[in-house]
C-alpha positions as CSV (number, residue, x, y, z in Angstrom):
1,X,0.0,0.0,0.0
2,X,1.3,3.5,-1.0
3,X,-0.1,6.3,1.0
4,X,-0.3,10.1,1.1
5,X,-0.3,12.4,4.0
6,X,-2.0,15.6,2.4
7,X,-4.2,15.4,-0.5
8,X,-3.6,18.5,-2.3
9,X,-3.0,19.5,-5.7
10,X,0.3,17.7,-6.2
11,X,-0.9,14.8,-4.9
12,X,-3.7,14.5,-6.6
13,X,-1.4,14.6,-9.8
14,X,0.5,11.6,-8.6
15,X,-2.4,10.0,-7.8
16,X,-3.9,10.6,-11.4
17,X,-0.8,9.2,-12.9
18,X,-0.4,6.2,-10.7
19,X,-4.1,5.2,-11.4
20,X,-3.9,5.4,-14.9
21,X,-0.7,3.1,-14.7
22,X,-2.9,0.4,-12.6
23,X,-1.1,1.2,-9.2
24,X,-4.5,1.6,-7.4
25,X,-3.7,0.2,-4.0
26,X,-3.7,3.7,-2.6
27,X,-4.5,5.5,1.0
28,X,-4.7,9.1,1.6
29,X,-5.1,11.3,4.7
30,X,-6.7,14.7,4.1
31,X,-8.5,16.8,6.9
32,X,-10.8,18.5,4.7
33,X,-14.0,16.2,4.1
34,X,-15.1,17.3,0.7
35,X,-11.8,16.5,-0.5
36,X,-11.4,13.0,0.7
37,X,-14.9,12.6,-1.3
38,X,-13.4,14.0,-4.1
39,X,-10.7,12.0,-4.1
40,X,-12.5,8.5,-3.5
41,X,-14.9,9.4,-6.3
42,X,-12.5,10.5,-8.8
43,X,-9.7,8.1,-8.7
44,X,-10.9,5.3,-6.4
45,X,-8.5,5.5,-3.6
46,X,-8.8,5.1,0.2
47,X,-9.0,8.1,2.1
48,X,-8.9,8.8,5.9
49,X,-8.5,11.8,8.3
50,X,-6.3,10.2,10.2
51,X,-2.2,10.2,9.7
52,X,-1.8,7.3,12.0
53,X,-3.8,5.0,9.4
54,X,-1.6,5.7,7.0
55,X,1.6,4.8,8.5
56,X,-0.4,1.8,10.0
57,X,-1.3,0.9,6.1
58,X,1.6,1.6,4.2
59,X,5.3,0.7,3.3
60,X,5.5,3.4,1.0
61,X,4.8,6.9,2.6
62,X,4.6,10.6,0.3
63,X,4.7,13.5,2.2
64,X,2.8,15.9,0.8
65,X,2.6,18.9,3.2
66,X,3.4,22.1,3.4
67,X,7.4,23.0,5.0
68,X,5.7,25.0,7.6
69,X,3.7,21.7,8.0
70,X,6.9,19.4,8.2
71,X,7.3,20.2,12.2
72,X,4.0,18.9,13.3
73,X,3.9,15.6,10.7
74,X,6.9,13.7,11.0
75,X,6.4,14.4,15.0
76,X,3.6,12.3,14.8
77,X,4.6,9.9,12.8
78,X,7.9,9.5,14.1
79,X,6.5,6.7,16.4
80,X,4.8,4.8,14.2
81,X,7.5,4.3,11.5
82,X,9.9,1.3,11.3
83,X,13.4,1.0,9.5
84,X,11.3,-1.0,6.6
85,X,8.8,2.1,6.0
86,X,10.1,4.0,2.9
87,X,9.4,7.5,3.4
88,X,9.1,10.3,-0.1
89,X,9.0,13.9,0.5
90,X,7.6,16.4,-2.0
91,X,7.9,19.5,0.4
92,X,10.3,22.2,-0.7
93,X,13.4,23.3,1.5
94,X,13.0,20.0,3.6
95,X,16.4,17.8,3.6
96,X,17.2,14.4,4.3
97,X,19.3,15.3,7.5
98,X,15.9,17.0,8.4
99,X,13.9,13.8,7.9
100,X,16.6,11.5,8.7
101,X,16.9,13.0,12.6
102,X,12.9,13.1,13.0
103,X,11.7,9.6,11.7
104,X,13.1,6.4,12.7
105,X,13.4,4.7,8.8
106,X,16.6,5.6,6.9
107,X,15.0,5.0,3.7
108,X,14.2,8.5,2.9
109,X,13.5,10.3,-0.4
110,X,13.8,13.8,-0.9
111,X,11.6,14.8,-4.5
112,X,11.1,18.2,-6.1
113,X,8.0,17.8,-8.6
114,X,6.4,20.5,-10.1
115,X,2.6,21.2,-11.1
116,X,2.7,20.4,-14.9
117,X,2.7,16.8,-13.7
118,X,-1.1,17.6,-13.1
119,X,-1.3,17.1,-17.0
120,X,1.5,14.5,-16.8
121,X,3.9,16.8,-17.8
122,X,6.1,16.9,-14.5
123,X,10.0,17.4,-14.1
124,X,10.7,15.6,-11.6
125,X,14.2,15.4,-9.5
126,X,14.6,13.2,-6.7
127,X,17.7,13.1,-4.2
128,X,18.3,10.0,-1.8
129,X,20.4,9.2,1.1
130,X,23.4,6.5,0.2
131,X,21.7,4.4,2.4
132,X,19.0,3.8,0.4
133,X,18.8,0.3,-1.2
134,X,18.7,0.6,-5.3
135,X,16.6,-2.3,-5.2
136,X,13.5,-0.6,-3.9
137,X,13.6,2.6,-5.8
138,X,11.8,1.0,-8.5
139,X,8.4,2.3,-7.6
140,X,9.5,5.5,-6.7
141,X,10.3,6.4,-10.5
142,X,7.6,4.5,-11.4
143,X,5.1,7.3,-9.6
144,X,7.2,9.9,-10.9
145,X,7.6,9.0,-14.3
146,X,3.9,8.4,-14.2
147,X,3.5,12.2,-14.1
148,X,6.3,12.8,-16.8
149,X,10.0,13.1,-16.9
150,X,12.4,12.2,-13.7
151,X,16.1,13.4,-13.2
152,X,18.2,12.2,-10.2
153,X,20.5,14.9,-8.7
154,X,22.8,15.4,-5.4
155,X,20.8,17.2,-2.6
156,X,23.1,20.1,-3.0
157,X,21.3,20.7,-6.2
158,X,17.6,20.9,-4.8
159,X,17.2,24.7,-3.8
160,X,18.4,25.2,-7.3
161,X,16.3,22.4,-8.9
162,X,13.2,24.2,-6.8
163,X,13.9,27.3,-8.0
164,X,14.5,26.3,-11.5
165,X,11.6,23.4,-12.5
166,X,9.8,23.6,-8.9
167,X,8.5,27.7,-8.9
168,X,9.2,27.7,-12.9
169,X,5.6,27.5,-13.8
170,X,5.0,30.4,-11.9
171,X,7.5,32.4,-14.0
172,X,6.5,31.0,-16.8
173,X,2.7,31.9,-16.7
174,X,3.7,35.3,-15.2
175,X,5.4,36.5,-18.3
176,X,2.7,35.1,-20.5
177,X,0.3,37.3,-18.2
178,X,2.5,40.2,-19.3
179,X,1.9,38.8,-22.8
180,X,-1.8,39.1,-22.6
181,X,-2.2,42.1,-21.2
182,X,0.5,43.8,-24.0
183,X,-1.5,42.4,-26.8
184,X,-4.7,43.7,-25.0
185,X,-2.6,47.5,-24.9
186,X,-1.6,46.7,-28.6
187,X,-5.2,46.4,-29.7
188,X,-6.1,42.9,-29.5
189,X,-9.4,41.1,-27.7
190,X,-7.8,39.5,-24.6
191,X,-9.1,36.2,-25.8
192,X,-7.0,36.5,-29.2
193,X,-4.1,37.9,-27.1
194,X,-4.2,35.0,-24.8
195,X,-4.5,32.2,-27.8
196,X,-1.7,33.7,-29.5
197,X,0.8,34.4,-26.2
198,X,0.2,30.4,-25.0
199,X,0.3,29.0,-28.3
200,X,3.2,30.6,-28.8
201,X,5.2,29.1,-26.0
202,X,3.4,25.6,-26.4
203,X,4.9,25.8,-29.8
204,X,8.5,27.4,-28.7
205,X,8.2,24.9,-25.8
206,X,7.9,21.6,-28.4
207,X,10.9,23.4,-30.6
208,X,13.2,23.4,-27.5
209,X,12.5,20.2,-26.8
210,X,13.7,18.5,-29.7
211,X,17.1,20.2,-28.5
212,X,17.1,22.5,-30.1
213,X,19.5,25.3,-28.5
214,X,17.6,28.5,-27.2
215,X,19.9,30.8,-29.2
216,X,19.8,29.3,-32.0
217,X,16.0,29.7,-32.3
218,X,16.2,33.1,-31.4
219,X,19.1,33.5,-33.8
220,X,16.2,32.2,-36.5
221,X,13.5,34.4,-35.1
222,X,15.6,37.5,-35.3
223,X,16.0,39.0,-38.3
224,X,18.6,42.3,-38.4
225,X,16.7,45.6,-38.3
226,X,13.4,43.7,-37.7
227,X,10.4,43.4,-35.2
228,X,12.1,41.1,-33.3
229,X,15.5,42.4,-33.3
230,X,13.8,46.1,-31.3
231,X,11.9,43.9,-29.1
232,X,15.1,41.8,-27.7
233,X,16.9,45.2,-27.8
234,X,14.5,46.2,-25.3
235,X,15.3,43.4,-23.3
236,X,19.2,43.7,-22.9
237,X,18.8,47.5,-21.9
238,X,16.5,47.0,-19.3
239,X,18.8,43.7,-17.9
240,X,16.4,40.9,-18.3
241,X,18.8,38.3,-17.7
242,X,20.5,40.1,-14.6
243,X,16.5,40.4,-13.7
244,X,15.6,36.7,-14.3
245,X,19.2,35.5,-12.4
246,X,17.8,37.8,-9.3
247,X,14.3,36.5,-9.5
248,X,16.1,32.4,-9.3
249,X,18.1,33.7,-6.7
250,X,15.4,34.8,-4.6
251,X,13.4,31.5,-5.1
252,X,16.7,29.4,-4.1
253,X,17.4,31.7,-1.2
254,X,13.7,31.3,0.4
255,X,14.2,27.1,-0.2
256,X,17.1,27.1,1.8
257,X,15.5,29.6,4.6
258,X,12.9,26.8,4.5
259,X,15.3,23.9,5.0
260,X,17.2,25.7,8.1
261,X,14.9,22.8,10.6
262,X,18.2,20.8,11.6
């Protein structure tokens, strides 16, 4: 049995993808009623308010609180685990050490997913203690790869990793916001603006990804003297990348403020 401790948005992801690739044998504690209807009703799974009957039920425990959360959790759990409970955490800023010192199993996982993996288009990176046995990872990257792709990384990655892939959407859908409203200022109906700002990076998104090199798809945007050419212009004199390196620097500075629980 596999089992949740917070039924929120990202598990429900996981949860989506693990159904539809027939691992069912599922239990989730969530405190908020509707949701645990929700949840049994949508996907079939077992659902409880109670933390304790999920330790009780599983082998395979996910994590998936808030870090201001952490404290509280793993204090009640930290009785009820054994060294053959396998523990995955999905909260941000939280290390192994963290874990490691507040549970009694040594078989912890420490995972940054990230919310395109509620269409199954995740980036997922995952960080284990050496003491973890190979052997039994298999069905940890099978939940993750459920939810799309799966990239394992030292821990002293992760508050990069979170601020890259983990608060990336955000950034992401931010600028297209700016998008829309530009094309509203420039004349268009915000529903035309918005069609042609997300196509636009679903399209420049699927280009990338064949491996394409980000300059060199610029470089065949740009033409010289044209509309393209005074718009990137406008971006190296007011800094954009300086601005973008701040704005990562900021999200990597809060995940490590968040993982100062040792």
């Amino acid at each position: 049995m596999i089992g949740f401790i917070g039924g929120g948005n990202m598990a429900e992801a996981l949860i989506k993808g693990m159904t539809q690739n027939r691992m069912k044998d599922i239990i989730v504690s969530e405190p908020r009623t509707d949701r645990c209807a929700y949840l049994e009703k949508t996907y079939g799974v077992k659902t409880t308010r109670d933390n304790k009957e999920v330790a009780a039920q599983s082998s395979l425990i996910i994590l998936a609180v808030k870090p201001q959360n952490m404290d509280e959790v793993t204090a009640e759990l930290a009785g009820l685990l054994t060294k053959d409970h396998m523990v995955v955490s999905i909260a941000a800023g939280i290390t192994l050490s963290y874990l490691t010192a507040r549970l009694k199993t040594e078989k912890i996982v420490r995972v940054m997913p990230n919310t395109p993996a509620l269409v199954l288009e995740g980036m997922t990176v995952i960080s284990l203690c050496e003491c973890f046995p190979d052997k039994e990872m298999g069905v940890i990257r099978d939940i993750f790869l459920s939810v799309g792709r799966l990239l394992v990384l030292p821990e002293k990655y992760m508050d990069a990793v979170t601020a890259i892939s983990g608060s990336g959407p955000a950034f992401f859908a931010f600028f297209v916001e700016a998008l829309i409203e530009a094309g509203e200022k420039a004349g268009l109906s915000k529903e035309n603006a918005a069609e042609l700002s997300i196509a636009t990076m679903i399209g420049t998104a699927k280009m990338l990804d064949t491996g394409m090199p980000p300059a060199k798809l610029r470089e065949m945007v740009t033409s010289p003297g044209g509309t393209t050419a005074a718009g990137l212009k406008v971006f190296e004199e007011k800094g954009m990348k300086g601005l973008v390196a701040e704005v990562i620097g900021a999200a990597k500075k809060r995940s490590q403020e968040l993982g100062r629980k040792e």
